[in-house]
N, C-alpha and C positions, 0 to 999 in steps of 0.2 A: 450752178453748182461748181464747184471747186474741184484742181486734182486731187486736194485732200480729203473731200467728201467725197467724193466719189471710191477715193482707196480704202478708205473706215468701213464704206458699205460692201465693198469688195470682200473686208477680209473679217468684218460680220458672218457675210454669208458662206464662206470658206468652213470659218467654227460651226458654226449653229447647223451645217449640212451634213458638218463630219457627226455633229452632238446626235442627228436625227439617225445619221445611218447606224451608230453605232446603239440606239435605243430599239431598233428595228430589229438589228441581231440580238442584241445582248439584255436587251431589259435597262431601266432607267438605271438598276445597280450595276450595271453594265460597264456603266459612264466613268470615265476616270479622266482626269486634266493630259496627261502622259497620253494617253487614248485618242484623244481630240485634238491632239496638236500633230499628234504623229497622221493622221488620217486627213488634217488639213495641211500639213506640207510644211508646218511653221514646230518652232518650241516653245514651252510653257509657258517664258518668258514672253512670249508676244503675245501670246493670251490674255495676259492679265494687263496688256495696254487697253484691253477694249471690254474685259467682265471683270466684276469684281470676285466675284470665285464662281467654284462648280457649280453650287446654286440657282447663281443668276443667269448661268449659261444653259442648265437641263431646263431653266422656266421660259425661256427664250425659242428652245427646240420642244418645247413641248405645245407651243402656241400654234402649229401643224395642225393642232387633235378639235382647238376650237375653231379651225377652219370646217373641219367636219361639222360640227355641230351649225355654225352660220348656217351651210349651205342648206340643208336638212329645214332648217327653220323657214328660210325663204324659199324654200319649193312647200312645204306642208300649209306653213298658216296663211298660204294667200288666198283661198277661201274660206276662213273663218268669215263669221259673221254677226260676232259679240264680241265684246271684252271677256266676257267668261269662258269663251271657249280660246282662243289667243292666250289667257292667262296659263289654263291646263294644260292645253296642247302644246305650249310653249317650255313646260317643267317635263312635261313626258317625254319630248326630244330631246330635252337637255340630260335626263335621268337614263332615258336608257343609250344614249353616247356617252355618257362619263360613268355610268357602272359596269360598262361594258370595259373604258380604260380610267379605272381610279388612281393609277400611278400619275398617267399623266395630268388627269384633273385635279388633284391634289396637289401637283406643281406648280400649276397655274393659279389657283385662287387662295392656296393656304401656303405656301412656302414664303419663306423669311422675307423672301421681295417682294412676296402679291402686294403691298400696300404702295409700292411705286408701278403695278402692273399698266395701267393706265399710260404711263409716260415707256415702262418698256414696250407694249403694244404699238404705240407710234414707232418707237423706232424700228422694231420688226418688219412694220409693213413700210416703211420706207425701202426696206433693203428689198422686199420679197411684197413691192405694191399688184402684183396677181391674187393676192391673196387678201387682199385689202376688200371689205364690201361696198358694193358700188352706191355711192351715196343718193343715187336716183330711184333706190329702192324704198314700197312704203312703209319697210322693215327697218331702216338705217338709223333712225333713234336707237333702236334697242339691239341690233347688233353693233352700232360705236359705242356703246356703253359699256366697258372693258368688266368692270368690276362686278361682282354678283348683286350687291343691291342696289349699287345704278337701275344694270338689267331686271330687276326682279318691282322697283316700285315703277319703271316705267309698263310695266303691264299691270299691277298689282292694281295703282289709282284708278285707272282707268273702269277695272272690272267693279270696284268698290262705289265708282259716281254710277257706273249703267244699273247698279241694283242698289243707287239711292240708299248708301250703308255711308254708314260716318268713316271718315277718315283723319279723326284726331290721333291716333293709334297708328298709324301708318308707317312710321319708324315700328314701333317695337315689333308689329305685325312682320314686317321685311326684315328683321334681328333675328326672330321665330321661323318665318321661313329659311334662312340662312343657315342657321345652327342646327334645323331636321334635317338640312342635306348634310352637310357634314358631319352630323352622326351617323349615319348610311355610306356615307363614302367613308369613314375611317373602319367599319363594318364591313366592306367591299375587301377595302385593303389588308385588314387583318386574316380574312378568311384565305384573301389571296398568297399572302405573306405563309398560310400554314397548309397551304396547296388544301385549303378546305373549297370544296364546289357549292359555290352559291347562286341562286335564282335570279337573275337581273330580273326579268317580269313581277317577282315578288318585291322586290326591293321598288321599282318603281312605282307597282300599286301603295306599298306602305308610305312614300312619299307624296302621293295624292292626297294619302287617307289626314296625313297630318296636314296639308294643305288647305282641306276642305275643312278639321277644325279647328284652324286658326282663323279663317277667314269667317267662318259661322259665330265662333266665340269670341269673338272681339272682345275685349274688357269696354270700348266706347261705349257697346252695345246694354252693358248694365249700369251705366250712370244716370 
């Protein structure tokens, strides 16, 4: 590695630590560019040698929140003992860590960047490789799978071959799952947004509830 790469990674992690502390105190609306440059030592202007805006950098510091979730994941599912139970126990982990923080989950899989997250993920865990999952885990297909329906059809097929159901529908099925979460996390947000108090164990069960029929109603299932 380079003195250059190695100072890019330096002063990554400078921003992204000042981004996280000030999410800590202040809430994601918290975050201001001014904020984050003063808190890492640098000005605006060097900021934007390394993010392309606010954005890219609150989706960057909020990649902390699905370390939480990994970890969770590979302590719980390593006694499953089906693809059906891996499938559900794997969405109930993930449902009640992100309705619990819908600010930050929402940053990660739905903001303007999520469709490069994949390639910012890598970069991340270059700068902050402790937080990378260790790829000798028999979890590590489906924790490097950055994006939601990577993540969701690598457990998805597999539950669908052990209960011998078709899998021609296997895209819109993961589309369907995709879009239930995100109508509950925009649901999460807004209640939070209106300081309304909502049920994260409701919320979770309701995203079972849709889980289980989509995968019962398969549209394959009636041709």
């Amino acid at each position: 590695m380079t003195n250059k790469d190695l100072k890019k990674r330096r002063m990554l992690s400078y921003f992204i630590r000042s981004t996280q502390n000030i999410i800590k105190e202040d809430g994601i609306s918290g975050v201001t560019l001014r904020k984050v440059a003063q808190g890492a030592g640098y000005n605006v202007a060097t900021l934007y040698n390394y993010f392309e805006d606010l954005d890219q950098l609150v989706l960057f510091a909020c990649l902390k929140y699905l370390q939480i979730y990994n970890q969770a994941l590979n302590e719980q599912l390593t006694d499953c003992n089906s693809a059906k139970e891996k499938f559900y126990l794997s969405w109930r982990i993930f449902c009640e860590i992100s309705f619990e923080n819908p600010e930050a989950f929402h940053q990660i899989f739905f903001n303007k960047h999520s469709n490069t997250l994949p390639q910012i993920c890598e970069r991340y865990y270059e700068v902050f490789p402790e937080e990378r999952t260790d790829a000798a885990s028999h979890l590590y297909p489906i924790l490097s799978g950055y994006d939601l329906n990577t993540r969701n059809t690598l457990v998805l097929k597999p539950y669908l071959e052990e209960e011998h159901r078709p899998t021609d529908n296997l895209q819109l099925m993961n589309e369907l799952c995709v879009a239930a979460y995100h109508q509950l996390l925009n649901n999460c947000l807004i209640q939070l947004e209106t300081h309304t108090a909502y049920s994260i164990t409701d919320y979770v069960e309701r995203m079972l509830d849709y889980l289980k029929f989509i995968v019962l109603h398969s549209p394959a299932d009636n041709v």
